[in-house]
Every structure is written in C-alpha cells, then in structure tokens.
C-alpha positions as CSV (number, residue, x, y, z in Angstrom):
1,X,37.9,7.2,-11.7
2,X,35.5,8.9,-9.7
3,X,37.7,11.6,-9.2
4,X,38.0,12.3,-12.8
5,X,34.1,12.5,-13.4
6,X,33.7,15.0,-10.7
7,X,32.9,18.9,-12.8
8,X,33.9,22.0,-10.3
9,X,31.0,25.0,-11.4
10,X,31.6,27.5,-14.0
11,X,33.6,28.7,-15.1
12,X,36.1,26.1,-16.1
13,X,38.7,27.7,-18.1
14,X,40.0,30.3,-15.9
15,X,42.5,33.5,-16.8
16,X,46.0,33.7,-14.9
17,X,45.5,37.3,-14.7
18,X,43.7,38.6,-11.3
19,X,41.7,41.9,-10.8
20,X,44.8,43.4,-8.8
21,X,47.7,42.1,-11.8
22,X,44.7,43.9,-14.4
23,X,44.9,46.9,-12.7
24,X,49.0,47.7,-12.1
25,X,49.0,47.3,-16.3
26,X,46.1,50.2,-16.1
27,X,48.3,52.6,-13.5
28,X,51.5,51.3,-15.4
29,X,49.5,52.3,-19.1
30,X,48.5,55.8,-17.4
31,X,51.5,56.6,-16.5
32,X,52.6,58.5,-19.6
33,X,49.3,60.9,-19.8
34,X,50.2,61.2,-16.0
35,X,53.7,62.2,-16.1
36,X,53.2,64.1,-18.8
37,X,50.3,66.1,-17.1
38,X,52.7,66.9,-14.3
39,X,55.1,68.0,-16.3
40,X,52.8,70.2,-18.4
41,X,51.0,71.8,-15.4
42,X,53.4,71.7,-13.1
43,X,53.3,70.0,-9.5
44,X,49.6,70.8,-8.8
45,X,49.1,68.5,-10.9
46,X,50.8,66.0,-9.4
47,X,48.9,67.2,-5.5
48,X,45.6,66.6,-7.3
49,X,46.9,62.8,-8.6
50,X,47.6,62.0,-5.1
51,X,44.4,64.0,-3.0
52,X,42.3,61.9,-5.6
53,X,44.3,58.5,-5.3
54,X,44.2,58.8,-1.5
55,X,40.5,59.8,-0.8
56,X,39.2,56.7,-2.7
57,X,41.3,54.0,-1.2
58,X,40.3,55.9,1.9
59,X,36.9,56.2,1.2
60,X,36.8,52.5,0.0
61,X,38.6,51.3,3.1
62,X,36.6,52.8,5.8
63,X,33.4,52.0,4.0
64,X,34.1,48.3,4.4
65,X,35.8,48.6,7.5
66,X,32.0,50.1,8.8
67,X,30.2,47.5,7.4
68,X,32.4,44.9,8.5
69,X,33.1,43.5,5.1
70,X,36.4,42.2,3.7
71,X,39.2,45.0,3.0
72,X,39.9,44.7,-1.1
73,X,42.1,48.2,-1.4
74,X,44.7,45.9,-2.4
75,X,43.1,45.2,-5.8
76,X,44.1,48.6,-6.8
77,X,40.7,49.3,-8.2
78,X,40.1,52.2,-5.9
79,X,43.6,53.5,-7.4
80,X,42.6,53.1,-10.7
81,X,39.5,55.3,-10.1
82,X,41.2,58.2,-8.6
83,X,44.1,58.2,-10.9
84,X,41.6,58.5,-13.9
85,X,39.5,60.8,-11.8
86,X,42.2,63.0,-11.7
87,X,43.5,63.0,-14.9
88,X,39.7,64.0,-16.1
89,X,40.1,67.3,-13.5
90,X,41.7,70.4,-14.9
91,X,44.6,71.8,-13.2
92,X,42.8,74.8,-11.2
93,X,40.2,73.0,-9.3
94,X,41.2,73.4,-5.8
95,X,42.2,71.0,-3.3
96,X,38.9,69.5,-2.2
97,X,37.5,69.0,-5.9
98,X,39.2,65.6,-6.1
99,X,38.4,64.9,-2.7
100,X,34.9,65.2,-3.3
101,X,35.1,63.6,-6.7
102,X,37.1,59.9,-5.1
103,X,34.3,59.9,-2.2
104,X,31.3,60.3,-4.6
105,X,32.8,58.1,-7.2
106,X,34.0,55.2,-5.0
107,X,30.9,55.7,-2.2
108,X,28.2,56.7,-4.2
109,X,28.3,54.9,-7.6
110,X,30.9,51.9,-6.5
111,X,30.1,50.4,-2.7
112,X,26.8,51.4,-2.3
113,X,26.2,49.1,-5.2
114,X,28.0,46.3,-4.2
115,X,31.4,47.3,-4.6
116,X,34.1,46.0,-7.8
117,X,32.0,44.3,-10.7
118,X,28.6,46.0,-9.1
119,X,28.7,49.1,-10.0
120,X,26.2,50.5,-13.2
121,X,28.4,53.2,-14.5
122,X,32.3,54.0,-14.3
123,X,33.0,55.4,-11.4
124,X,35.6,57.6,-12.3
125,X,33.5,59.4,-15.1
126,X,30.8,59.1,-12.0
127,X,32.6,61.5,-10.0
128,X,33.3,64.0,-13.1
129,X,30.3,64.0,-14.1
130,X,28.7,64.8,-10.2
131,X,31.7,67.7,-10.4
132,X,30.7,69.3,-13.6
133,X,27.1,69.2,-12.8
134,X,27.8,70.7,-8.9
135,X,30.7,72.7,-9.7
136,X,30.5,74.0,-13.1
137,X,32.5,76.8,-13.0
138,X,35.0,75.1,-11.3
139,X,35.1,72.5,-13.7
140,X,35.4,74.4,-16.7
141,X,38.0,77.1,-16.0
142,X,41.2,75.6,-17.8
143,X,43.0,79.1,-16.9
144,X,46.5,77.8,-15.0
145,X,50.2,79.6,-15.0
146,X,50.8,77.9,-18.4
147,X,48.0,78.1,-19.9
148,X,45.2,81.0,-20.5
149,X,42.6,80.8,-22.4
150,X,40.1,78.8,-23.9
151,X,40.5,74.8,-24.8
152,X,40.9,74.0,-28.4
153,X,37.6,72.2,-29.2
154,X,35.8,75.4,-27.7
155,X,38.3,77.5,-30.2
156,X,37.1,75.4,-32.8
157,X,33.1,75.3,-31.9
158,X,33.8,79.4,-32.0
159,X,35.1,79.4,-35.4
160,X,38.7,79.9,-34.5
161,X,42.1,78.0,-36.0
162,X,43.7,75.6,-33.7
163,X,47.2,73.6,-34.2
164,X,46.7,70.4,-34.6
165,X,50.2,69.4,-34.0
166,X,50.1,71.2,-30.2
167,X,47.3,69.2,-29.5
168,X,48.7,66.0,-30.2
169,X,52.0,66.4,-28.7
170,X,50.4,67.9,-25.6
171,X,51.0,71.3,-25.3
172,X,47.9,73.0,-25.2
173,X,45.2,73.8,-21.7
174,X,42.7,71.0,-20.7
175,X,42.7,68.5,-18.2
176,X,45.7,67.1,-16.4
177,X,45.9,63.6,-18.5
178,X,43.8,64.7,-21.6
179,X,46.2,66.9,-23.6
180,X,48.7,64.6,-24.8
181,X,47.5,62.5,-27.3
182,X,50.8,60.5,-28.1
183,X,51.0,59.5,-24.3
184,X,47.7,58.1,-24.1
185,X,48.5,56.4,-27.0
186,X,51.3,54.5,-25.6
187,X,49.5,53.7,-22.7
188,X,46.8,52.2,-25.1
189,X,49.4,50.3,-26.8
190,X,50.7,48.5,-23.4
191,X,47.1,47.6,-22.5
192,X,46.9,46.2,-26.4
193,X,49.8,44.3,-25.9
194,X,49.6,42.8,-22.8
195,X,46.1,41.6,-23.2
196,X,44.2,43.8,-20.9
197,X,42.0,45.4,-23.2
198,X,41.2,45.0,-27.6
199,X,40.1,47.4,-30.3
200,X,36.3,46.5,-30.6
201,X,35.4,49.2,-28.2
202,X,37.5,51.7,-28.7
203,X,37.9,51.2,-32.8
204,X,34.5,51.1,-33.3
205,X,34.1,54.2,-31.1
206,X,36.7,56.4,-32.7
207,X,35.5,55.1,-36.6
208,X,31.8,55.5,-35.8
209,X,32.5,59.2,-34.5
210,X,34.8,60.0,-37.4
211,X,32.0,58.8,-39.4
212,X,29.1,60.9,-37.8
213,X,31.4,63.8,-38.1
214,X,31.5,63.5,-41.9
215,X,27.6,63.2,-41.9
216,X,27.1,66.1,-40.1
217,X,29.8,68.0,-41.6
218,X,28.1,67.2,-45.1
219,X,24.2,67.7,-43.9
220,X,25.4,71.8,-42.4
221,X,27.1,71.8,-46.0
222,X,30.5,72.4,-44.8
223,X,31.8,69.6,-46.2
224,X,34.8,67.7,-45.2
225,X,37.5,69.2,-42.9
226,X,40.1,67.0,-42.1
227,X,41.8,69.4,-40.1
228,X,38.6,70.0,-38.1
229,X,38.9,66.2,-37.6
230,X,41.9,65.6,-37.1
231,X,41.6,68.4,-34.3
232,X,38.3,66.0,-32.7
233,X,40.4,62.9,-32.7
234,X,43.1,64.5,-30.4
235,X,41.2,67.1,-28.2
236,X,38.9,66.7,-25.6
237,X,40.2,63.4,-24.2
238,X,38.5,61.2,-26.4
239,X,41.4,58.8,-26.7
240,X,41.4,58.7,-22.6
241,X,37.7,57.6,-22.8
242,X,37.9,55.4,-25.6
243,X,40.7,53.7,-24.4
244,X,40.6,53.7,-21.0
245,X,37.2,54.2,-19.7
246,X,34.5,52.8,-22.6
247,X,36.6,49.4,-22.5
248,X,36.1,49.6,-17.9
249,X,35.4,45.0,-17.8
250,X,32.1,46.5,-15.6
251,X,30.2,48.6,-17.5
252,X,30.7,47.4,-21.2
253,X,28.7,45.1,-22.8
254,X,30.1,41.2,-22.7
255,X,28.8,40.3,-25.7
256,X,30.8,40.7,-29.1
257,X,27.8,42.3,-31.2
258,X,27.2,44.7,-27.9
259,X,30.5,45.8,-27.7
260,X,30.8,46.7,-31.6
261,X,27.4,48.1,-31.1
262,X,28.3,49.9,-27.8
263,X,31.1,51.4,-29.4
264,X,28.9,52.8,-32.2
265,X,26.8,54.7,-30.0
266,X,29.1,56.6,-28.1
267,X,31.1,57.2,-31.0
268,X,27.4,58.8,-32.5
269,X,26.7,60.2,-28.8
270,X,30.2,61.6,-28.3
271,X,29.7,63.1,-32.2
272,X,25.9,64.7,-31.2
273,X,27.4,66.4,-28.2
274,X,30.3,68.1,-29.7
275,X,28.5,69.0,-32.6
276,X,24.9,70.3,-31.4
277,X,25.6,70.8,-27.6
278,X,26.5,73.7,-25.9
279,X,29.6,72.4,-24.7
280,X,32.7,71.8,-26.7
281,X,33.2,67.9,-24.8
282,X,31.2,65.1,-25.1
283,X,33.1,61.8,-24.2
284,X,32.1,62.0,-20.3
285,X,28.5,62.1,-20.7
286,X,28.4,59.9,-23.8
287,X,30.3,57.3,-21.9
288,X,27.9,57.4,-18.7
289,X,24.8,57.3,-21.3
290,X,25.9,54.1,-22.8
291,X,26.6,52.6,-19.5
292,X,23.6,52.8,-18.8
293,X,22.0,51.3,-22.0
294,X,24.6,48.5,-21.4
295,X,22.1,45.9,-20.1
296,X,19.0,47.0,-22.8
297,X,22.3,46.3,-25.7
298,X,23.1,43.0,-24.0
299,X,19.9,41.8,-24.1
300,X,19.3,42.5,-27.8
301,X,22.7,40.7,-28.9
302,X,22.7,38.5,-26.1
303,X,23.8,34.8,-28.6
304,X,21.7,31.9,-28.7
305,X,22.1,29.0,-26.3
306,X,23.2,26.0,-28.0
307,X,20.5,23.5,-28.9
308,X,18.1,26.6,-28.3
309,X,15.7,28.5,-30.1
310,X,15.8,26.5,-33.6
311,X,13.1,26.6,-36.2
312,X,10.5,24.2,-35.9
313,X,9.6,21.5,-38.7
C-alpha cells in the first residue's frame, strides 16, 4: 500500500519516443529534399551534405570531450543540424563554408548554451544566418554547372515571369534542399504521420503569409496574383522552414495560443521581408526573429494554473 501512494516528479505521463528515435524520422523526412538536391546539383552537393554533417558531430564531440561532459553525438541532433545546414547552403560555396557554418552553429549558438534543449535560436538557421552576414557574396551566388542565373523570387522581385511548375518540381537554381517543393513535401508528410511534428506552426505560418501577401498586394494596388503566389509558396525554401525549422521542439513556443501566434508572425515577418526588403528571401531571418520573441509570446499566452487567478466575489 505504501508503495502505491508513493508520486515519482513530473512528468508522469511520459512519450515512448526518445530525442535520438525523433531525430532518425527528421534525417529519414530530409531525405527526399536531399537526394533530390544531389541529384539536381550534382555530387558537390552531396561533399557539402557530408563536410557539414561531419564538422558538427565533430565539433559537438570534442567540445564535450574538453569539458569533460557526457558524449550525446548519438542523439543525432548534431546530424540533424548539419544536414539542414547544408541543405540551406547553395551549391558553389566552397569547401570550408559548411565547415564554418556546423562549428558556429553547433559551438556558438548550441554548447555554449548548454547544449540540446538550451539553445535560444535554431542552430542550423544560426549558422546560415552568421554565413550570409560574413560571407555574403558567397552566400548569394546560385551560379553552378546547371544552373546560371538569378533565383526565381529575385526574377520575380525584378519584374520578370517565372514557371511556377519548375519551381515546384525542383528544377530551377537555389540552395541544395530548397528547390524541390514536392520532396519537402513528402518529407513533411512522414513527420505528419508519424507524430513528430503537427500543422499549428507551419499552417498558420504558410496561411498567415498568404494572407499578408494579399494585403500588400491590394494596398501597392496590384491586386491579386495568384501566380505571384503560387510562385512565394514554392520558392525560397519556405516549405523547408516552415516545416522543418519553425516547428525545431527548442525554439517554438510550448504553448497552443503561442504556437498559432508564432506561426502568425513569421508568416507576417517572412511576408515583410520578401516584399519590402532588399533581398528576395525572408524565411531565415524571420525564423531567427521569432526565436527570439519565443519566451516574450509564451509569457503572454502562458494558460492559467488551475484553481488560479479567478475573479474575486
């Protein structure tokens, strides 16, 4: 009887899934938008997947191995944030881009803040974001052997036509896991099914945006272009971000409002970027941006405590 009145600490109801089970789904989702990248740029693409992948399980290993902590490589989170690292770097970057990238992203903006669950931004968009600001030109030269020329949002912020169809099946320059709409897609899908991941973040994001691009659209006076959005939805790996990086268990809100809420404002963010900036992207920076407004949104929608906070009589 004793026995039975004993209560272990919270949490009591505890998930099968582990952090390292979590993660294979995530390499086994990105697996299509990898492949594919490969195939569509060719086996540099494929040198950068691995350069990344290696330097931040390195990087991760020998930074706990000098502070004497436990080893957690296996967990496959370091994986995770150079395969996504990579798939955000364009094709002609060359070899020590993604080097540089996995150390600052799992070293700088992972460990240094206590490692898995610690960190106040995703790490991968970390790293891109530290490469576009550092390396600029590096960044944003999409130029490869089968590709030349500029991306398709940056065709469409100058004016110019853009297929719609090339951009969803793939074929068209960006970064190495961006282009392909469909296999991101199917990658989402996995993730959907198996549990890892649901559409509050990332349908919220992409319905908000759609919706601030209407608004816009209608305030210039250029009414609405559904080919122009249509050409939004597939370019410029928003799909990638939405459904792989704005839903990252770290730095998204936990509460239900905050995530609808969340996804809201970089759909707004990701909208404001494209539209006024003076680049054609938008998802990277909007993503980082609400990381960081993740604990002001989780305060704000933060429920109730039970038996708390009732009007007084």
């Amino acid at each position: 009887m004793d026995e039975m009145m004993k209560v272990s600490s919270n949490p009591h109801v505890r998930d099968k899934d582990t952090t390292k089970s979590i993660m294979l789904k995530v390499i086994l989702a990105l697996l299509p938008a990898t492949l594919f990248g490969i195939w569509n740029f060719g086996m540099k693409a494929a040198l950068i997947v691995v350069l990344a992948i290696v330097a931040a399980v390195g990087t991760e290993f020998l930074f706990e191995k000098g502070c004497k902590r436990k080893n957690t490589i296996a967990d496959l989170s370091a994986v995770v944030t150079g395969l996504l690292l990579a798939l955000n770097l364009p094709v002609s970057v060359p070899w020590w881009i993604p080097v540089v990238g996995s150390v600052f992203a799992i070293l700088v903006v992972k460990m240094l803040f206590g490692g898995l669950g610690q960190n106040f931004m995703n790490p991968a968009l970390g790293g891109r974001c530290f490469l576009l600001l550092s390396f600029t030109s590096l960044m944003t030269d999409f130029s490869c052997d089968a590709y030349s020329g500029a991306t398709p949002l940056a065709m469409l912020k100058a004016g110019e036509n853009v297929s719609v169809f090339d951009m969803v099946i793939g074929k068209i320059p960006g970064t190495i896991g961006e282009t392909s709409m469909i296999a991101i897609l199917i990658g989402a899908c996995f993730l959907i099914l198996c549990g890892v991941i649901d559409l509050k973040v990332p349908g919220s994001y992409i319905v908000s945006f759609v919706v601030f691009l209407v608004l816009f659209s209608a305030v210039q006076g250029k009414g609405v272009d559904f080919n122009f959005i249509r050409a939004h939805l597939a370019g410029g790996g928003l799909m990638l971000g939405a459904f792989f990086m704005a839903t990252d268990y770290v730095t998204r809100p936990i509460t239900l409002k905050g995530q609808y809420l969340y996804g809201v404002l970089l759909g707004f963010m990701t909208a404001v970027l494209r539209i006024f900036g003076g680049s054609a992207e938008g998802v990277s920076y909007a993503i980082i941006i609400g990381n960081l407004l993740v604990p002001l949104i989780e305060k704000y929608t933060m429920p109730t405590a039970f038996g708390r906070g009732g009007k007084r009589r």
